[in-house]
C-alpha positions in Angstrom: -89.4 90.1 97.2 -91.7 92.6 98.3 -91.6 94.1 102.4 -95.0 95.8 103.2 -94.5 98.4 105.8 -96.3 97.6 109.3 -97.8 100.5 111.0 -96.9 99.9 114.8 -98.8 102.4 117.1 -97.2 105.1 119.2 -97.7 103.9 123.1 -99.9 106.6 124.6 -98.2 108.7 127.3 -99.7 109.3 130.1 -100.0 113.5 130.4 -98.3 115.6 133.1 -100.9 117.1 135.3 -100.4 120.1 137.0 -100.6 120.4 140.7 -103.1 122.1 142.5 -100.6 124.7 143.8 -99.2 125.0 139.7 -102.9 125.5 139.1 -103.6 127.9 141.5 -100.3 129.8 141.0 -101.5 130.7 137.0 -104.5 131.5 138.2 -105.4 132.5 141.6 -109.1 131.9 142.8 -110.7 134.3 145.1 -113.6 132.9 147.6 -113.8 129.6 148.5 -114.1 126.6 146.0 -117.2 124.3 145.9 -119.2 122.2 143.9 -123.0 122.2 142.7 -123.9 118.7 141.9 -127.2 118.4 139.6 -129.5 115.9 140.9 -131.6 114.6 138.9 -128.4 113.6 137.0 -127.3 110.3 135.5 -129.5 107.0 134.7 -132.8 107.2 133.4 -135.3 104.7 133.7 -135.5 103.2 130.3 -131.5 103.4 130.4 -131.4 100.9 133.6 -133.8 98.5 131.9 -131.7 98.3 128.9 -128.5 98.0 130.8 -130.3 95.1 132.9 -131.7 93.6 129.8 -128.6 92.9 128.0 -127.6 91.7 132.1 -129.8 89.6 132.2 -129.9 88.3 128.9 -126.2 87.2 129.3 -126.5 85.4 133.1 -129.4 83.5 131.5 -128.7 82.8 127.6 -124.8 82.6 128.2 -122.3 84.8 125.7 -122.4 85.6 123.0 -125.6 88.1 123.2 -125.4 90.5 120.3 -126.6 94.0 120.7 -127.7 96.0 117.6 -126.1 99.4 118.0 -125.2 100.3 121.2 -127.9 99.5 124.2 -127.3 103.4 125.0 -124.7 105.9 124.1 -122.5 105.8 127.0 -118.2 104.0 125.9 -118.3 103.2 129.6 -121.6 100.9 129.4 -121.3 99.4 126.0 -116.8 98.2 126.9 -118.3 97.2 130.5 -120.8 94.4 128.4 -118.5 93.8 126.2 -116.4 92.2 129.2 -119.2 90.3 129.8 -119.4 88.7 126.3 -121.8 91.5 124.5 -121.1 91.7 121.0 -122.6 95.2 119.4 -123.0 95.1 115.8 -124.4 97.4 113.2 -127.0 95.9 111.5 -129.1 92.1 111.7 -127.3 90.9 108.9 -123.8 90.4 111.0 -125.8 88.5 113.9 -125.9 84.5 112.9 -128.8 82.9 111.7 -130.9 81.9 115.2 -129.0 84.2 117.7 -130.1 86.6 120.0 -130.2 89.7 119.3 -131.1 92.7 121.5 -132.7 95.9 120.3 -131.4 99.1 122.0 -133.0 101.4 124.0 -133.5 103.5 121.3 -135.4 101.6 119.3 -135.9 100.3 115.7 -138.1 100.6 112.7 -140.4 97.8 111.2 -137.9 96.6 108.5 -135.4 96.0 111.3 -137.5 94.0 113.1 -138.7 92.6 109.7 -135.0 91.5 108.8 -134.6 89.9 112.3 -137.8 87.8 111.3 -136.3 86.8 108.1 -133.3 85.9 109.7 -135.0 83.6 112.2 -133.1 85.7 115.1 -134.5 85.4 118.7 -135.1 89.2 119.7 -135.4 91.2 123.0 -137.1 94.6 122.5 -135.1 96.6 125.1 -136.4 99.9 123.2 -137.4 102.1 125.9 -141.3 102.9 126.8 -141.1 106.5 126.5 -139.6 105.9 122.6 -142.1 103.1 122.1 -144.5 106.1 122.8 -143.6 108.2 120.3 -143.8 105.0 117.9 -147.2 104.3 118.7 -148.3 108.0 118.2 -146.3 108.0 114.1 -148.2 104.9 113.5 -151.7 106.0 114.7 -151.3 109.5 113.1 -150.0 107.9 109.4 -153.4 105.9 109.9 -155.2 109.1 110.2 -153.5 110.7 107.0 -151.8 113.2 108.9 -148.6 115.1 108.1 -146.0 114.2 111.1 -143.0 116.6 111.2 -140.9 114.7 113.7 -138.4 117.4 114.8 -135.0 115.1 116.1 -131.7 114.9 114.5 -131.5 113.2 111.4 -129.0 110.1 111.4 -129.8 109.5 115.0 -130.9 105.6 115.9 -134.1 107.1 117.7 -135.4 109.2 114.9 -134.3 106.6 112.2 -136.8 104.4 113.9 -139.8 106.2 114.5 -139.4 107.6 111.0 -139.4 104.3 110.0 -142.9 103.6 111.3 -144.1 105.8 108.7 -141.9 107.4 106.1 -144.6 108.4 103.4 -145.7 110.4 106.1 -143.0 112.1 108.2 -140.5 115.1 107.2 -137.8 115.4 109.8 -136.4 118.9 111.0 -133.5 119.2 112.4 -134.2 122.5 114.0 -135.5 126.3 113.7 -133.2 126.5 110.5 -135.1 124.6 108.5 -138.8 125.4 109.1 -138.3 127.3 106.1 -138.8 124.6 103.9 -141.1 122.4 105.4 -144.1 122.1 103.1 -147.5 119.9 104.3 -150.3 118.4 102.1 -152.9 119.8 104.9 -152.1 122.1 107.1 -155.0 121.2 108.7 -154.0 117.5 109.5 -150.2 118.5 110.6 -148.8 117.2 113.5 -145.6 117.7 115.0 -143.7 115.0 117.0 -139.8 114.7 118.8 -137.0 112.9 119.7 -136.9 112.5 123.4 -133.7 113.7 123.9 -133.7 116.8 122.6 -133.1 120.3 124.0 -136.5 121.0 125.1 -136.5 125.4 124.7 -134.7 124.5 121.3 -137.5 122.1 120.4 -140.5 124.7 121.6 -138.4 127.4 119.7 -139.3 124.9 116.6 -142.4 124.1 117.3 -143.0 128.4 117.9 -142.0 129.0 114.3 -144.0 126.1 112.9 -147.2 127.5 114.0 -146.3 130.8 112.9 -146.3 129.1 109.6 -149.2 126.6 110.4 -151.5 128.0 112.8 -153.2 125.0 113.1 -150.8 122.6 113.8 -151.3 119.8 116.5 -149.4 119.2 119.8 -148.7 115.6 120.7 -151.2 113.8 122.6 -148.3 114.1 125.6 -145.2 115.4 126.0 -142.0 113.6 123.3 -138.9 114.7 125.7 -138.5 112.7 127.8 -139.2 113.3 131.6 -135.2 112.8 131.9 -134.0 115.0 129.3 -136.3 117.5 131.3 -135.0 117.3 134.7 -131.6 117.1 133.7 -132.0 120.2 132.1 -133.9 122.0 134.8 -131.1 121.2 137.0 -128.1 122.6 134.9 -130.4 125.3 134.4 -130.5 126.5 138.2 -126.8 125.5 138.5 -125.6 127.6 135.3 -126.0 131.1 136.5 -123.5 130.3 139.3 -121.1 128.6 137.8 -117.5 129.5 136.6 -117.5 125.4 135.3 -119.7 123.1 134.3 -118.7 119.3 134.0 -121.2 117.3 132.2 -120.3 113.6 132.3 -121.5 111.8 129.1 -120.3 110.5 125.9 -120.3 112.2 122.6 -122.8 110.3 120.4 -124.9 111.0 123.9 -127.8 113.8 122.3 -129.1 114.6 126.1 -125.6 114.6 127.3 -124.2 117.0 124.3 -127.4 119.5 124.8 -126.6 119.6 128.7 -123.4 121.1 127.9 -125.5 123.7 125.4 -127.5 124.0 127.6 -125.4 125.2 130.5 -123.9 127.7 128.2 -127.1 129.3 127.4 -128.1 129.9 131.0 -124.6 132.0 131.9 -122.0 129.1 132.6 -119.1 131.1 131.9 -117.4 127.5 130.5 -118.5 124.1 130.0 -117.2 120.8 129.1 -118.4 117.5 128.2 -116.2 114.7 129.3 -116.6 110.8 129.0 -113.8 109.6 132.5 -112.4 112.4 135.3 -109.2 111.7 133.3 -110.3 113.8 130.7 -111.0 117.1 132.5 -108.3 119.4 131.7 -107.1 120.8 134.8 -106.7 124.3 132.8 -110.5 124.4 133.4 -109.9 125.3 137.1 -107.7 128.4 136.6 -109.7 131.0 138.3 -112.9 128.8 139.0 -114.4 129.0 142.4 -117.7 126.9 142.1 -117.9 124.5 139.6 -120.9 122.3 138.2 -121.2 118.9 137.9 -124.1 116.7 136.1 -124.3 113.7 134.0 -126.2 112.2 130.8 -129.2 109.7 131.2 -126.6 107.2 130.0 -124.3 107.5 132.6 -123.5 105.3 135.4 -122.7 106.9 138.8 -119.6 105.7 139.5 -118.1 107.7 136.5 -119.3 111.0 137.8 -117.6 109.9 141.9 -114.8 109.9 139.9 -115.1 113.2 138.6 -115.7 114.5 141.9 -112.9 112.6 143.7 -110.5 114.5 141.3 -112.1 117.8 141.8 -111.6 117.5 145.6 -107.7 117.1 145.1 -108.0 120.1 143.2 -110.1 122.0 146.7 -113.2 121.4 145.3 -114.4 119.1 148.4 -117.6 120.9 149.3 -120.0 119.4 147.3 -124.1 121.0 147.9 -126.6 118.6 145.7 -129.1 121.2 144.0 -132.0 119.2 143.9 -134.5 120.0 141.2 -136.8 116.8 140.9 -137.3 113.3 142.6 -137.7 110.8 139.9 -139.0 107.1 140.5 -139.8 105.5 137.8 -139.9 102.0 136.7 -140.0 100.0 134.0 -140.7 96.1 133.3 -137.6 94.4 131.6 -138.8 93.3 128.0 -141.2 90.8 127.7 -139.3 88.7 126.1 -136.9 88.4 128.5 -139.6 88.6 131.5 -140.9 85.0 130.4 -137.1 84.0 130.4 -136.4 85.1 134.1 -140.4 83.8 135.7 -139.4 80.4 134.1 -135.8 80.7 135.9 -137.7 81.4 139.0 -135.4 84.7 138.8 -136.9 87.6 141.0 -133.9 89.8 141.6 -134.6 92.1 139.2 -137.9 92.6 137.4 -137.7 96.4 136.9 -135.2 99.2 136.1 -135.5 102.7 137.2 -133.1 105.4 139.0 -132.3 104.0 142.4 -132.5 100.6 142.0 -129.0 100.3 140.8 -125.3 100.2 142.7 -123.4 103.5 142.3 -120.2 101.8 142.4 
């Protein structure tokens, strides 16, 4: 008779924290202790639309509602609809034949969408507008013949499906690094393209050393990076310079929320830290920290960066001053898809998403 061995996980043990006095004791802090909190921080438009979509999807349709990938890259979100009978999956092939299946906000390429089709799967396109954009602009530059050098993180969801669009026709670079070996047919019908979430003086660093290589090359029609990504770094960017912390709430497959942290560093944060829940800040951080900073991904629901600031405030980081950058008001329409869904329903009570329409907690 054989045994095989069973592998029975360790229960997690909750970690000691210090106190504040333990804290303050290792490290004293001269002046008083505060908070800067960025703002804009936190949901994006295209992020609430998704989040409502898949919402939505499951009041009306009823669970099981399968997601391909994660509707945005925040653990908090995607566990959250998975409570409420989500089910995220990889790729079409694990959804069942005539399911739904939602497309996240970051969007897909033809032969996912092609794949659905063969699989006679209902779809909601919850990709979001601003991605959609930079779709539209692959597809109409292929047309033309040009070169597209689509500068974005290779592996990402978001540049695997706008390469996708056209991949006879787009090289991506992941950054200044690799200029170098870019090579175009034309360097007279070149035209660079982005991610949206990228760090936008990293990206114009790129873009600076493609000219220098092809003088000619042509700017998007509009701006890639999104108009979030942008203000969220234009906050952390005042806040840096005075910080002895920065906090940047967002999870680790989040690109705007990782370059935040970067981002912070770059403009004289003398530490900062991504975190995903306040019971991952280290309370380490505060030895000898008199003003800390405090902003969050385009992913990120609210109520996860109140609790960030409810444990700074047992530390004596109470004061909280909101460095205000930018107002942002933007709304989208939910999918279409699901828009016809709802009108039928004669269900009004949410037709758009965008920062501000949503409950912090």
């Amino acid at each position: 008779m054989t045994s095989t061995a069973v592998s029975i996980p360790m229960p997690t043990v909750p970690r000691r924290r210090r106190s504040p006095e333990e804290v303050q004791a290792a490290a004293p802090v001269t002046g008083p202790k505060k908070v800067l909190l960025a703002a804009p921080r936190g949901y994006c438009a295209g992020v609430d639309r998704a989040v409502i979509a898949v919402e939505k999807a499951l009041e009306h349709y009823g669970p099981p509602v399968y997601v391909r990938k994660q509707i945005v890259h925040n653990v908090h979100v995607v566990s959250s609809l998975e409570e409420q009978g989500a089910i995220f999956v990889e790729e079409t092939d694990e959804v069942p034949e005539g399911a739904l299946v939602i497309f996240s906000a970051h969007g897909v390429s033809p032969a996912v969408v092609q794949s659905a089709e063969d699989r006679g799967l209902r779809t909601i396109d919850a990709t979001c507008p601003l991605v959609t954009k930079v779709h539209k602009e692959a597809v109409r530059f292929a047309k033309e013949d040009y070169d597209i050098l689509l500068i974005g993180h290779e592996g990402h969801e978001e540049v695997e499906g706008t390469a996708g669009e056209a991949p006879e026709h787009i090289q991506i670079i992941n950054g200044p690094h690799e200029v170098d070996k870019v090579t175009v047919r034309d360097p007279e019908k070149t035209i660079w393209l982005s991610q949206t979430t990228l760090s936008v003086d990293e990206t114009m660093e790129t873009v600076r050393l493609l000219k220098d290589r092809f003088p000619t090359l042509q700017d998007p029609p509009s701006d890639d990076i999104c108009y979030a990504t942008t203000n969220r770094q234009v906050a952390i960017k005042k806040i840096a310079p005075q910080a002895d912390l920065v906090i940047v709430v967002g999870s680790a497959n989040s690109s705007n929320s990782v370059r935040l942290v970067e981002v912070a560093l770059e403009y004289g944060a003398k530490s900062s830290y991504r975190v995903d829940f306040a019971n991952e800040v280290d309370e380490a951080w505060f030895e000898g920290v008199a003003t800390v900073g405090v902003t969050s991904g385009a992913s990120v629901p609210e109520v996860l960066v109140q609790d960030v600031l409810r444990l700074l405030a047992d530390y004596g980081y109470g004061e909280v001053q909101e460095v205000v950058t930018a107002e942002e008001d933007l709304l989208f329409s939910l999918p279409k898809e699901l828009r016809a869904t709802l009108k039928k329903a004669g269900d009004v009570t949410r037709a758009l998403g965008g920062r501000g329409n949503r409950a912090t907690s």
